[in-house]
C-alpha positions as CSV (number, residue, x, y, z in Angstrom):
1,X,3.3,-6.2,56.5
2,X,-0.3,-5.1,55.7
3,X,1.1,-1.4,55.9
4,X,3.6,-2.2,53.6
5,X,1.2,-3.7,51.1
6,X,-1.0,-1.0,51.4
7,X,1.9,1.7,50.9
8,X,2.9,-0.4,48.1
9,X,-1.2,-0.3,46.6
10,X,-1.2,3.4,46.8
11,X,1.6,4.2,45.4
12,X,1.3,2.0,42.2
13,X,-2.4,3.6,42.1
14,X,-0.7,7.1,42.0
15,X,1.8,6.4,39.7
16,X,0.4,4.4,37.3
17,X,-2.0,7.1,36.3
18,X,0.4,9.3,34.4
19,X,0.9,5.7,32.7
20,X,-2.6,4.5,31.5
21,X,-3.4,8.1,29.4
22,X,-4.7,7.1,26.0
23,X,-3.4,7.8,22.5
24,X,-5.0,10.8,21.6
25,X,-4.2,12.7,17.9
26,X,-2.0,15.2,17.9
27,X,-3.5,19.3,16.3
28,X,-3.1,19.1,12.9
29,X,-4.4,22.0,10.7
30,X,-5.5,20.9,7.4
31,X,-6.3,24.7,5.9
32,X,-4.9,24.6,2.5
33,X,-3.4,21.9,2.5
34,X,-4.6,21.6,-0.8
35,X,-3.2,24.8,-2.2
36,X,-5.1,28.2,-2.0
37,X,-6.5,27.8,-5.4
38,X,-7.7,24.4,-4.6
39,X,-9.1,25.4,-0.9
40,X,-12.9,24.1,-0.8
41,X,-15.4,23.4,2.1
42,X,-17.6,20.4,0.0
43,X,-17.4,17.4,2.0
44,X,-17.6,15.3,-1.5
45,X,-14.7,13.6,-2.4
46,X,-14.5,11.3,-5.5
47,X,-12.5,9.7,-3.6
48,X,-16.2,7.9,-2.2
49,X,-16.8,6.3,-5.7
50,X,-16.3,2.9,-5.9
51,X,-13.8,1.3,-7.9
52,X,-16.2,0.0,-10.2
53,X,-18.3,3.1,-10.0
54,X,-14.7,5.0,-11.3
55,X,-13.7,2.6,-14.0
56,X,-16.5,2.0,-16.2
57,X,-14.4,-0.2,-18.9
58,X,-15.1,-3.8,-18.7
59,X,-11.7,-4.7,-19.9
60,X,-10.4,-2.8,-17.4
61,X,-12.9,-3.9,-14.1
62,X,-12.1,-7.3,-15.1
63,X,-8.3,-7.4,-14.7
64,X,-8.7,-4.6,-11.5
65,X,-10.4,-7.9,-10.3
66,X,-8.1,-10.3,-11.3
67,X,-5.3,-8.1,-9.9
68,X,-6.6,-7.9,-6.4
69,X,-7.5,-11.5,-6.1
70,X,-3.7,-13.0,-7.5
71,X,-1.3,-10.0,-7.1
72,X,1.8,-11.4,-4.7
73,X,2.1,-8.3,-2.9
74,X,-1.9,-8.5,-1.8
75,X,-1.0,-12.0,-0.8
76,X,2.1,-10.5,1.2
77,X,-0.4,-7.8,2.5
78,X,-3.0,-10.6,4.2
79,X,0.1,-12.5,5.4
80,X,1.4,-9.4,7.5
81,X,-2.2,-9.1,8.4
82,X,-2.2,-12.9,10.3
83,X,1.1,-11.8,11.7
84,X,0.2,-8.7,13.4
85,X,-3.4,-10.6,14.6
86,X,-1.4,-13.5,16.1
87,X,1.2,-11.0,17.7
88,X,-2.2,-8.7,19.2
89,X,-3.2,-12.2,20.2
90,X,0.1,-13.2,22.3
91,X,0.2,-9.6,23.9
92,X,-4.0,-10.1,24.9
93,X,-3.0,-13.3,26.9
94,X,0.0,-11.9,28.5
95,X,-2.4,-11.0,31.1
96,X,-3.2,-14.6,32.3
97,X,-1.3,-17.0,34.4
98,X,0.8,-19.3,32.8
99,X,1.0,-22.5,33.7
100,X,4.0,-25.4,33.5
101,X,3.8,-29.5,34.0
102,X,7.6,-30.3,35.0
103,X,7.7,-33.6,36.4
104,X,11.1,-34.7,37.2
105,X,12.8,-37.9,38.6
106,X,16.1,-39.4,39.7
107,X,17.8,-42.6,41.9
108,X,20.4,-41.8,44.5
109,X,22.6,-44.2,46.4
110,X,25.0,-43.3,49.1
111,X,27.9,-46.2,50.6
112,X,26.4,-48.9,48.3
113,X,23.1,-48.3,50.0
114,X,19.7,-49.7,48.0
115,X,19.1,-47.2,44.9
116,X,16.1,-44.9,46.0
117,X,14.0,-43.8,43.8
118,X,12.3,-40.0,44.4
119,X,10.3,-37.9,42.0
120,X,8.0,-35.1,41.8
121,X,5.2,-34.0,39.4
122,X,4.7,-30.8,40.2
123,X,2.1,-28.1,38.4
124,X,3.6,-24.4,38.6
125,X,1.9,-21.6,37.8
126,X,3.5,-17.8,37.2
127,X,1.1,-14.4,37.3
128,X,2.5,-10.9,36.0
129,X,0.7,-8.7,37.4
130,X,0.0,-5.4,35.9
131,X,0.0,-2.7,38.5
132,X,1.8,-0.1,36.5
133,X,0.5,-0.6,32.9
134,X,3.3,-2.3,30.9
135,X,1.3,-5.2,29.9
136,X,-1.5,-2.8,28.9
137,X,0.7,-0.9,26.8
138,X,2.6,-3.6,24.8
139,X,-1.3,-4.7,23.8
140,X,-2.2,-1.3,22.9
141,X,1.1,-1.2,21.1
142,X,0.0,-4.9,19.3
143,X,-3.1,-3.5,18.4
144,X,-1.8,-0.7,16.9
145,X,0.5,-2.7,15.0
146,X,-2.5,-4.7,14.0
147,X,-4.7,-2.0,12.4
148,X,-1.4,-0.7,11.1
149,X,-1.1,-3.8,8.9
150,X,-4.9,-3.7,7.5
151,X,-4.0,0.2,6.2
152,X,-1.0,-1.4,4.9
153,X,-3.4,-3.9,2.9
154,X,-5.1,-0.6,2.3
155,X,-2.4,1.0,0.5
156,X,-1.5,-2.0,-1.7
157,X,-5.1,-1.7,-3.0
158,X,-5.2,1.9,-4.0
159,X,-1.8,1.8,-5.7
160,X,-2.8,-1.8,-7.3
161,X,-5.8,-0.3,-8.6
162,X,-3.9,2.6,-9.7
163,X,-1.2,0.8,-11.2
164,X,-3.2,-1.9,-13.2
165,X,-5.3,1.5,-14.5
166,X,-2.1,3.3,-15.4
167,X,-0.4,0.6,-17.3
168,X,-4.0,-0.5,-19.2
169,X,-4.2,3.2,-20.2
170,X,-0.8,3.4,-21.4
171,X,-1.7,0.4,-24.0
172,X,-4.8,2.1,-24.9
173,X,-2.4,5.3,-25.8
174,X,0.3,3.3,-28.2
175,X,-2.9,1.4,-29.7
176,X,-3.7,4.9,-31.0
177,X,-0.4,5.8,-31.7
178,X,0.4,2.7,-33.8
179,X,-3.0,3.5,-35.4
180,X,-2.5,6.8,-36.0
181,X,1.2,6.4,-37.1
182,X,0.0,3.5,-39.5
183,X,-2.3,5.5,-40.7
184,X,0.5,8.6,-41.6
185,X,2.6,6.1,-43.1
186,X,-0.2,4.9,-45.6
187,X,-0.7,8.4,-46.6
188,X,3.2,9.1,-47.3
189,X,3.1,6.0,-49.5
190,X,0.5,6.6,-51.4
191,X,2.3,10.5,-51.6
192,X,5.2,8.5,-53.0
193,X,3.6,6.6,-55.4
194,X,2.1,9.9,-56.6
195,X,5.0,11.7,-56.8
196,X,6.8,8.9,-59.0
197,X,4.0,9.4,-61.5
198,X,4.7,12.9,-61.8
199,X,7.6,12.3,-62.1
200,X,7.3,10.2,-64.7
201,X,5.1,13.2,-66.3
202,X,8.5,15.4,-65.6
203,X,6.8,17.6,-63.0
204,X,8.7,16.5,-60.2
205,X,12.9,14.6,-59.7
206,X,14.1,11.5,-57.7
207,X,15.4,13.3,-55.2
208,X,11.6,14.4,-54.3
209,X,10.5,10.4,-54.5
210,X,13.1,9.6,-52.7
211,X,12.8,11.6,-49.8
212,X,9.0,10.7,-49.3
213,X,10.0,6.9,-49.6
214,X,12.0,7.7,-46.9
215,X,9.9,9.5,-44.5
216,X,7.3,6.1,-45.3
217,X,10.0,4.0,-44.3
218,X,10.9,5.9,-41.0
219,X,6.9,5.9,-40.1
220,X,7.1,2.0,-40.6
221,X,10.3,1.9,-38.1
222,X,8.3,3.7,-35.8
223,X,5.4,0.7,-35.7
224,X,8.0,-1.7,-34.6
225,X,8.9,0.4,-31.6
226,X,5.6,0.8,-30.2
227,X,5.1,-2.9,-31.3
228,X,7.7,-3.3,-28.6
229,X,6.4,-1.0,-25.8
230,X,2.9,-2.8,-26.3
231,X,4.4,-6.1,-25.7
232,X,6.6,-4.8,-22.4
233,X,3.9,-3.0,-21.1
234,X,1.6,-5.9,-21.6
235,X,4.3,-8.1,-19.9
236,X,4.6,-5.6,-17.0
237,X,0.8,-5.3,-16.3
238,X,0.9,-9.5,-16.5
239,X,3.5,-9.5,-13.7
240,X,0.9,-7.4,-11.9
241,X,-1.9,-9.7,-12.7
242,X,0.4,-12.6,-11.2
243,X,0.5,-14.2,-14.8
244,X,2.5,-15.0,-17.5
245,X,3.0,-12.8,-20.3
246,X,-0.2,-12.5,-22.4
247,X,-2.1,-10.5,-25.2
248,X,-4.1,-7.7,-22.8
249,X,-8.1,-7.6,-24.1
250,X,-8.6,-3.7,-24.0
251,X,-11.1,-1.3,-25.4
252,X,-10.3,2.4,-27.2
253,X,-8.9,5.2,-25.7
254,X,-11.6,7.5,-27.0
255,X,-14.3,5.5,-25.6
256,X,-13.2,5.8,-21.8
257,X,-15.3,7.9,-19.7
258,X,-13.6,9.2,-16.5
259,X,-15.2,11.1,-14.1
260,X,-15.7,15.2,-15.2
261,X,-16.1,16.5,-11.7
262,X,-12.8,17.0,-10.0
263,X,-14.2,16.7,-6.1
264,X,-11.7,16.4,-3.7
265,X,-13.8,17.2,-0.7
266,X,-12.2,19.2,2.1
267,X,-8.4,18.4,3.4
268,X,-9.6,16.6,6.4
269,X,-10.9,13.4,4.7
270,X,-6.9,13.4,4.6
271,X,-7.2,11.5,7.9
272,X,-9.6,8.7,7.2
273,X,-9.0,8.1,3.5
274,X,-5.2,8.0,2.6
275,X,-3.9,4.5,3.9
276,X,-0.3,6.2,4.0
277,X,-1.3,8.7,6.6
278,X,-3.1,6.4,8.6
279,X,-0.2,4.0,8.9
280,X,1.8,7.2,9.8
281,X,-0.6,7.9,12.3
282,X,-0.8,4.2,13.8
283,X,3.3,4.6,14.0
284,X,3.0,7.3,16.2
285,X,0.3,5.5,18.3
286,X,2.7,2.3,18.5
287,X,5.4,4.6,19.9
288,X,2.9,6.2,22.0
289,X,2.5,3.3,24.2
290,X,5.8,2.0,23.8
291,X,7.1,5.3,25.6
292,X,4.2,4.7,28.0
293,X,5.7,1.0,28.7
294,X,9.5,1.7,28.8
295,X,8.3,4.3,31.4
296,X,6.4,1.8,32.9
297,X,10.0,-0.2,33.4
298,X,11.1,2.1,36.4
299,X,8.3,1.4,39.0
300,X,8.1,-1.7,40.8
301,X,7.0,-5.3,38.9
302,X,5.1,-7.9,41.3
303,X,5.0,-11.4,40.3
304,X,3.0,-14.3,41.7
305,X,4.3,-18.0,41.6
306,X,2.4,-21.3,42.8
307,X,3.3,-24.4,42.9
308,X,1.1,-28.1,43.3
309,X,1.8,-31.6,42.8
310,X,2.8,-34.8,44.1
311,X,6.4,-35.9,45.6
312,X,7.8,-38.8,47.1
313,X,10.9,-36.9,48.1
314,X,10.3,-34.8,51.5
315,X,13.8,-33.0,52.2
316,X,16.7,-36.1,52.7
317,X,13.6,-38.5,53.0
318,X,11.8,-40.5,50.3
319,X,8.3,-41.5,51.6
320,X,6.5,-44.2,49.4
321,X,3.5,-43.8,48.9
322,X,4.2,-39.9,47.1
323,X,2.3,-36.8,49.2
324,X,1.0,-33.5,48.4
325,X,3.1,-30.9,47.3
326,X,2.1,-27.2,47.4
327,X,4.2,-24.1,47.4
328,X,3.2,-20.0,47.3
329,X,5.3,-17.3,46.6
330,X,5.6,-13.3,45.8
331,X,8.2,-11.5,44.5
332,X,8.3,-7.4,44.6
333,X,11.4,-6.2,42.3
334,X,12.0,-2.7,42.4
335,X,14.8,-1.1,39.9
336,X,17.5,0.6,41.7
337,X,20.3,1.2,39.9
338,X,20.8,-0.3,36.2
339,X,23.3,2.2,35.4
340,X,21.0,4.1,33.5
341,X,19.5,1.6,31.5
342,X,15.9,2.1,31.8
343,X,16.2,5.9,31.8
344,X,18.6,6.0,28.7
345,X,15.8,3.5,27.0
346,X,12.8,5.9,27.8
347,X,14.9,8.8,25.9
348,X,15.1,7.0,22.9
349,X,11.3,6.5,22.9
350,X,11.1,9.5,23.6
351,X,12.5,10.3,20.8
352,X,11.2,7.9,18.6
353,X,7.6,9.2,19.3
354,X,8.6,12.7,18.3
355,X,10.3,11.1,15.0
356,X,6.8,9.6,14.3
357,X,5.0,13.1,15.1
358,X,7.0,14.5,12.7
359,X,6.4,12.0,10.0
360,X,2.5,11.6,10.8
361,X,2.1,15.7,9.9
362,X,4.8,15.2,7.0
363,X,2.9,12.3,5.3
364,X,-0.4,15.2,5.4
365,X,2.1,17.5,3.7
366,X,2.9,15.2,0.7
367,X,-0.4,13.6,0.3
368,X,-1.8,17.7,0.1
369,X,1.1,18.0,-2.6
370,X,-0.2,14.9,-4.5
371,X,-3.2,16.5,-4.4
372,X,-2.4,19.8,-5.8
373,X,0.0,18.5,-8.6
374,X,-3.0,15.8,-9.8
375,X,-5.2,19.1,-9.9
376,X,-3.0,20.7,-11.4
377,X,-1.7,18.0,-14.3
378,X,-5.6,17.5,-14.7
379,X,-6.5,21.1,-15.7
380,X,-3.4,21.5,-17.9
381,X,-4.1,19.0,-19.9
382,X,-7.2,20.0,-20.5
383,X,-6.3,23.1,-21.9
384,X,-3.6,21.5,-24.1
385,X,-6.6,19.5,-25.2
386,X,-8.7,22.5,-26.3
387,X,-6.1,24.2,-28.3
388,X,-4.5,21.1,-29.7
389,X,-7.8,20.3,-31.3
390,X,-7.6,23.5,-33.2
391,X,-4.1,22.8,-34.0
392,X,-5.2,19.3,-35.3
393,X,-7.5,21.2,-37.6
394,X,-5.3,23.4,-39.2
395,X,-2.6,20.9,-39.8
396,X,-5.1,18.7,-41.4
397,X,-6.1,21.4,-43.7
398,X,-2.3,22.5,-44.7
399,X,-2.0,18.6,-45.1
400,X,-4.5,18.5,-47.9
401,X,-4.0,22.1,-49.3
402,X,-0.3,21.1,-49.9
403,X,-1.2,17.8,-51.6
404,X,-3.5,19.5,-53.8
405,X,-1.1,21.7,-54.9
406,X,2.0,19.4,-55.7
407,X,-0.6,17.9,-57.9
408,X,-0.6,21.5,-59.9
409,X,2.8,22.1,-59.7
410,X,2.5,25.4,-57.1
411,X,4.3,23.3,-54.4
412,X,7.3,21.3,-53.9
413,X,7.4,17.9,-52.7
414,X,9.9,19.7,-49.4
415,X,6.3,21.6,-47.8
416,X,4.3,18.5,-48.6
417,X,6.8,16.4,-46.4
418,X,6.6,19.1,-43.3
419,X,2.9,18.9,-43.3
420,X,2.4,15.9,-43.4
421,X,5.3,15.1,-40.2
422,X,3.8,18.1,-38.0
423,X,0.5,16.2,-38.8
424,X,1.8,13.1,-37.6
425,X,3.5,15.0,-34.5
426,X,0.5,17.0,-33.7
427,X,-1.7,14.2,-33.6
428,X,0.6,12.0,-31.7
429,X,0.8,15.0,-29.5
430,X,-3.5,15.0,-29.1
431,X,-3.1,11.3,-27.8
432,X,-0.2,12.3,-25.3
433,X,-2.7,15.0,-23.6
434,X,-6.0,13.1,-23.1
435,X,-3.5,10.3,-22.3
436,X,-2.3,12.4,-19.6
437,X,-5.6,13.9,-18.6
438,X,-6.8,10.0,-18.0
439,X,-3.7,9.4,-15.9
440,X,-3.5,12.7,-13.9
441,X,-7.2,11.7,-12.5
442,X,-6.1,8.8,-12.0
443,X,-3.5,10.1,-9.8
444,X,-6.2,12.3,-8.6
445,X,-8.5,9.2,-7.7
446,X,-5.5,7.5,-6.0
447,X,-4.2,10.4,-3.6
448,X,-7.7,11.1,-2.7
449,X,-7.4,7.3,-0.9
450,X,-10.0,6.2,-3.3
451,X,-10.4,2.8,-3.7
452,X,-10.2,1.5,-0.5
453,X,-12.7,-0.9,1.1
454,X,-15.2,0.1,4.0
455,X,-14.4,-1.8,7.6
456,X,-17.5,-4.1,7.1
457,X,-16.0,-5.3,3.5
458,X,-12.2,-5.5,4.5
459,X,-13.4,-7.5,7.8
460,X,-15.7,-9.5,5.3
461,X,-12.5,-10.1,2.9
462,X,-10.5,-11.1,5.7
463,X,-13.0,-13.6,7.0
464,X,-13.0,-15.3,3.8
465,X,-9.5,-15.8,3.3
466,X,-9.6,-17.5,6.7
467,X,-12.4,-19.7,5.6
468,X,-10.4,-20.3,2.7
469,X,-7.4,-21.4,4.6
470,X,-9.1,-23.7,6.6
471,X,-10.4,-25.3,3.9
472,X,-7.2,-25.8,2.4
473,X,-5.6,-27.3,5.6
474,X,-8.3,-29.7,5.8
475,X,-8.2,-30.8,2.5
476,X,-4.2,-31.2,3.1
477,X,-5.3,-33.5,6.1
478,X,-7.5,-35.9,3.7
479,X,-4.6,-36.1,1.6
C-alpha cells in the first residue's frame, strides 16, 4: 500500500506540472497600430487627463457627475461586480473541507415486538483534494472573471463620459443653429419689409416680396425643428442622467475649450488603458485556465470523507445509552473510459482559447482603427474650419453688397435671396465643423481609454458602495 501511495504521489507531482503553468500574454506587436502617419514614440497620452481636467465646462462636469452616480447601467455594472466577487469567493473556499450535521432517526418493530427507537447524529466531513490543479484553475478562472467585471465597470464609464459629452455638445450645436437661423430669418424680414416699400416706390413687383416673405417663413419652420431636436436630445441625455425629461443648463458652444494637443502616446498604452481590450484579454485568461482545468479532468481525483457522532444503533442492536460513532474513508477515482467525454470537452476549450486569442489581438486592431479615424476626423475638421472662416467672410460681404444694391436698383431681389440662403448655409455649415472637431476629440479622448479611474480610486469607489449597502440593510432592519 505505501508503494502504491507513493507511485500514486509521484505521478500526480509529474503530471500536474504541465497543469499549474500561469497565464502569460500572448506577442502582440503594437507598431503602427496607429497608422504610419500617426506612428509616435511619446509615452504621453491625453488619455492621462482626468475627466475633469478634459472637460472644463461646469454645466457639463456637473451632469458627467450626476451621470456616473445615477446611470442604470453603472448600477448594473457594480451589480456584476458583487457577482463575480461572490463567485471568486465560492471558488477560494472550494479548497476547504466541508462539513454536514445529518442527524437522523426512526422506530422499528418486528412480530408485534416493543417499538425501538435508534438514531444517529452524525458530523461528516468531505475534502477535495487538489493534486492535479482543477480547483486551482476554476479560482484562477473566478478571478479572472472578477477583474473582468471591474473593466467592464471600466468601459461603462468611458463611454458614459463620452456619451453625456456627446449629446451636451450636440445641444450646444442646435443652440447656435437656432441662434444663427433666428438671426437669418430676422434679416429676410426686415429685407421684406424693405422690399414692399420699394415697391411701393415702383422699383421693385410682388412677386419679389413675395418670394422673400417666403424664404422668412421657411427660416421660421426651420426653428420649430431644431426646437424639436433640442427637446429629444435633452430627453435622451435625461434618460442618461437617470431622470425625467428636463430643460439641460448648458453654456455656448464658442466658449468650450478642448484640449489642442492631440497626444496619443505610443500604441502600447493599448493594453492598460482601453477597458475593451482588457476584458478581451481577461477572456482569454478565463479560457486559459479553463483549458488547464478540463485537462485537469483526465488524471486521477482523490477525495477524503470523515465521519463522527453519536448512535444508539450498533448493526441489528440498539444500545441505550447512544456511543461513539467514527468513520474514515478515501476514495481514488481514475477516468477510464467515458466514451470520450473528457477528451472531446478539452477540444472545445481548446478551441475556445484560440477563439479568445483571436479576439484579444482583434479588439487591438479596432481600438488602433478608432484611433486613426478620431485623428483623422480631428484634423479634417480643422481644416474645414480654416477655410470656412474665409468663406464666412466673403458671403457676409456679398450679403451686404447685394442689399446695398437692391436699394439702388443695380440688383434684383433673385441675388439678394441666394446670398442671403448661402449665408445662412455657410454659417450653419461653420457650426457643423467645430461641432465635429469637439466630438471627433471626444472620440479621440474615449478610444484613448481616457476617463477611467486608477486601481486605488475604483477599489475606493467600490468600498463605498458596500458601506452604502450596509447601511441601507441596517436601516431596513430598524424598520
Amino acid at each position: 500500500m505505501k508503494k502504491f501511495i507513493t507511485i500514486i504521489c509521484v505521478a500526480a507531482l509529474a503530471a500536474s506540472c504541465g497543469i499549474y503553468k500561469p497565464y502569460t500574454r500572448p506577442e502582440v506587436d503594437t507598431a503602427g497600430l496607429y497608422g504610419a502617419e500617426y506612428e509616435t514614440t511619446d509615452t504621453l497620452s491625453m488619455a492621462d487627463l482626468e475627466w475633469q481636467e478634459f472637460f472644463t465646462d461646469s454645466h457639463l462636469q456637473g451632469l458627467i457627475s450626476q451621470a456616473l452616480e445615477q446611470n442604470v447601467d453603472m448600477q448594473s455594472a457594480y451589480l456584476r461586480i458583487e457577482e463575480a466577487e461572490a463567485a471568486l469567493k465560492s471558488a477560494r473556499l472550494a479548497f476547504l473541507p466541508s462539513f454536514n450535521l445529518s442527524p437522523n432517526g426512526g422506530v422499528s418493530s418486528f412480530a408485534q415486538s416493543p417499538a425501538a427507537w435508534s438514531y444517529s447524529v452524525p458530523l461528516a466531513a468531505s475534502w477535495q483534494i487538489d493534486i492535479f490543479g482543477g480547483l486551482h484553475n476554476a479560482k484562477q478562472k473566478a478571478k479572472a472573471v472578477y477583474a473582468q467585471s471591474k473593466e467592464y465597470r471600466q468601459a461603462v464609464r468611458t463611454q458614459l463620459i463620452a456619451a453625456v459629452a456627446s449629446y451636451y455638445y450636440t445641444l450646444l450645436m442646435l443652440d447656435d443653429s437656432y441662434d444663427v437661423t433666428l438671426c437669418t430669418a430676422e434679416t429676410l424680414d426686415a429685407s421684406a419689409e424693405a422690399m414692399r416699400s420699394m415697391m411701393q416706390a415702383g422699383m421693385t413687383n410682388s412677386a419679389g416680396v413675395a418670394q422673400m416673405e417666403a424664404a422668412a417663413y421657411a427660416a421660421r419652420t426651420s426653428l420649430s425643428d431644431i426646437e424639436l431636436q433640442i427637446r429629444q436630445v435633452e430627453n435622451a441625455l435625461s434618460l442618461l442622467l437617470f431622470d425625467t425629461p428636463q430643460h439641460i443648463e448648458r453654456g455656448k458652444l464658442n466658449d468650450q475649450q478642448l484640449p489642442e494637443s492631440l497626444a496619443t502616446g505610443i500604441p502600447l498604452r493599448m493594453l492598460s488603458n482601453r477597458p475593451d481590450v482588457r476584458i478581451a484579454e481577461y477572456a482569454l485568461m478565463q479560457s486559459h485556465y479553463a483549458t488547464a482545468a478540463a485537462r485537469s479532468a483526465l488524471y486521477p481525483s482523490l477525495k477524503l470523507e470523515g465521519l463522527v457522532g453519536w448512535t444508539n444503533s450498533a448493526g441489528s442492536i440498539i444500545t441505550n445509552p447512544a456511543g461513539l460513532l467514527l468513520s474514515a474513508a478515501a476514495s481514488l477515482t481514475v477516468p477510464i473510459f467515458n466514451g470520450g467525454k473528457l477528451r472531446a470537452q478539452l477540444r472545445i476549450a481548446e478551441a475556445q482559447q484560440q477563439e479568445a486569442a483571436l479576439s484579444f489581438r482583434q479588439s487591438l486592431l479596432n481600438a488602433g482603427a478608432e484611433v486613426n479615424n478620431a485623428l483623422s476626423a480631428v484634423q479634417t475638421a480643422r481644416a474645414k474650419r480654416e477655410l470656412r472662416a474665409k468663406q464666412i467672410e466673403a458671403l457676409r460681404s456679398a450679403s451686404e453688397s447685394t442689399q446695398l444694391l437692391m436699394q439702388y436698383g443695380s440688383t434684383t431681389y433673385l441675388e439678394v435671396l441666394t446670398a442671403q440662403q448661402e449665408l445662412l448655409a455657410g454659417q450653419l455649415s461653420e457650426i457643423s465643423d467645430r461641432y465635429d472637431e469637439i466630438q471627433a476629440i471626444v472620440s479621440l479622448y474615449s478610444s484613448l481609454g481616457g476617463g477611467r479611474e486608477n486601481d486605488a480610486e475604483a477599489e475606493a469607489s467600490l468600498e463605498a458602495r458596500k458601506e452604502q449597502k450596509r447601511a441601507e440593510k441596517k436601516a431596513t432592519k430598524r424598520k
